[in-house]
C-alpha positions in Angstrom: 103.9 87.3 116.2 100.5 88.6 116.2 100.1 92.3 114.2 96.7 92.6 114.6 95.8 93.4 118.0 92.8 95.1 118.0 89.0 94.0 115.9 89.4 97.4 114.7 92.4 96.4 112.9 90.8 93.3 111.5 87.9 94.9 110.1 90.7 97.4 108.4 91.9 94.9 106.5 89.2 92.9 105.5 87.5 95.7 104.2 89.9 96.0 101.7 90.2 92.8 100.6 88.3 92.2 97.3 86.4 89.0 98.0 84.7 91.4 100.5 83.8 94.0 98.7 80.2 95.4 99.5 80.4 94.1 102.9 79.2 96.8 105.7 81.4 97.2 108.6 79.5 95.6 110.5 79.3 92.0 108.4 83.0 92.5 108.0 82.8 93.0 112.3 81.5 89.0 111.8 84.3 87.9 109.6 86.6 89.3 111.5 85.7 87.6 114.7 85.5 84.2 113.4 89.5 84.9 111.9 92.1 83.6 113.5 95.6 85.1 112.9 98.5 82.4 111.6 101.9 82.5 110.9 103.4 80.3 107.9 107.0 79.7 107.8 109.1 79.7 104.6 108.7 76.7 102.2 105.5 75.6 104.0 102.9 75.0 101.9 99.3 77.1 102.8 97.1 74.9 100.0 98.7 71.9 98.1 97.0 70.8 94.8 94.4 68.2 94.9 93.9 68.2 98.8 90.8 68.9 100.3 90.4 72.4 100.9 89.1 73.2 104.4 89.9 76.6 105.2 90.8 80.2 102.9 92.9 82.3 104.5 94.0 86.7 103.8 97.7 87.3 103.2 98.1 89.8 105.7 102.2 89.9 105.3 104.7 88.1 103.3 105.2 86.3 99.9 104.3 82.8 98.6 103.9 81.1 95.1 100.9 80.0 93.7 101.6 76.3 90.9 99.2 74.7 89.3 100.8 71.2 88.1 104.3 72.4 89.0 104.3 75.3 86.8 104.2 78.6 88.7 101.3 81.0 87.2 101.1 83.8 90.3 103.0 85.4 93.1 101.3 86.7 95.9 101.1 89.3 98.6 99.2 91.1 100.8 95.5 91.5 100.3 95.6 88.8 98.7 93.2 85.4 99.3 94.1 81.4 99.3 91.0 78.9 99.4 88.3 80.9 98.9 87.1 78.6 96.2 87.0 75.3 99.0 84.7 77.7 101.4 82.0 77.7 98.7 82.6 74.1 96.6 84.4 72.0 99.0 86.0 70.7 96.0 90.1 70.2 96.3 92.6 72.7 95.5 93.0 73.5 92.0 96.7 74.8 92.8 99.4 74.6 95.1 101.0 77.6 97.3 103.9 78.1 99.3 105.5 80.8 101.4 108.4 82.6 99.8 108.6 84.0 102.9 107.2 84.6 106.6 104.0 84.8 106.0 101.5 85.9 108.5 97.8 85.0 107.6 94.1 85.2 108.7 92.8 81.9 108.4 89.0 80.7 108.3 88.1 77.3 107.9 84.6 76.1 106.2 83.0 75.2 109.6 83.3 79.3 110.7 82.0 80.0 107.3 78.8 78.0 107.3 78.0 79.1 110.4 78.3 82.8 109.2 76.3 82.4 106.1 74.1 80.1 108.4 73.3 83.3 110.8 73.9 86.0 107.9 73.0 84.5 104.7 73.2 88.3 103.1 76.5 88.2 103.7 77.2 84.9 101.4 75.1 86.1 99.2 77.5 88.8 98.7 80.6 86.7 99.0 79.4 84.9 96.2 78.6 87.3 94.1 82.0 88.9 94.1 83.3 85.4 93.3 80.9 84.7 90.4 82.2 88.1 89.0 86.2 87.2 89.9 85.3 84.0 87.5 83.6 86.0 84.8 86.1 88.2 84.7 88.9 85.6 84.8 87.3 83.2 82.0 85.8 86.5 80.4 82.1 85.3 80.2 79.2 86.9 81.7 
């Protein structure tokens, strides 16, 4: 059930994703090819807490339910990111989350992403800064 068919289309939506903010088309033209398109049915879990995390993935369509020891602290949606955190620590899931719904994905495991920041280290350079500044922001220090 594919609903991105073209690169084009891709790049669309990575672009405005906020983890990937300050990215130029064409670094976004590498993410893109390296993502691969999943669907998760309802009730499936796309992290669980305290597994290894080995991929993030987009929410493209659909809702799911982020807990953290049981207790639920976020919905989310489109746009939004799971696992970004495991691309850059490799450190296990600090929350659960599970489809509400259908939820149709673009998933990229840590292998793709060394290799990215491997070929185009601007382009983790970036990635992290965005997160170091989604953690300031969240634990409000600077």
């Amino acid at each position: 059930m594919a609903i991105l068919k073209r690169q084009d289309d891709k790049i669309k939506v990575l672009a405005g994703v906020p983890l990937f903010a300050g990215l130029s088309k064409k670094e976004l033209g590498e993410i893109a090819r390296l993502v691969t398109e999943v669907e998760i049915p309802p009730l499936d879990y796309l992290a669980r807490q305290g597994e290894a995390g080995r991929e993030a993935m987009v929410i493209l369509s659909g809702k799911a339910t982020v807990r953290r020891t049981g207790r639920k602290i976020a919905e989310l949606s489109n746009g939004d990111v799971v696992g970004e955190m495991s691309l850059l620590t490799n450190s296990p899931r600090n929350a659960s989350v599970r489809a509400d719904t259908v939820v149709l994905a673009l998933v990229m495991n840590t292998r793709e992403f060394s290799s990215l920041v491997d070929l185009h280290p601007q382009v983790g350079k970036k990635i992290l800064r965005t997160v170091a500044q989604r953690l300031a922001e969240a634990t409000g220090t600077d």
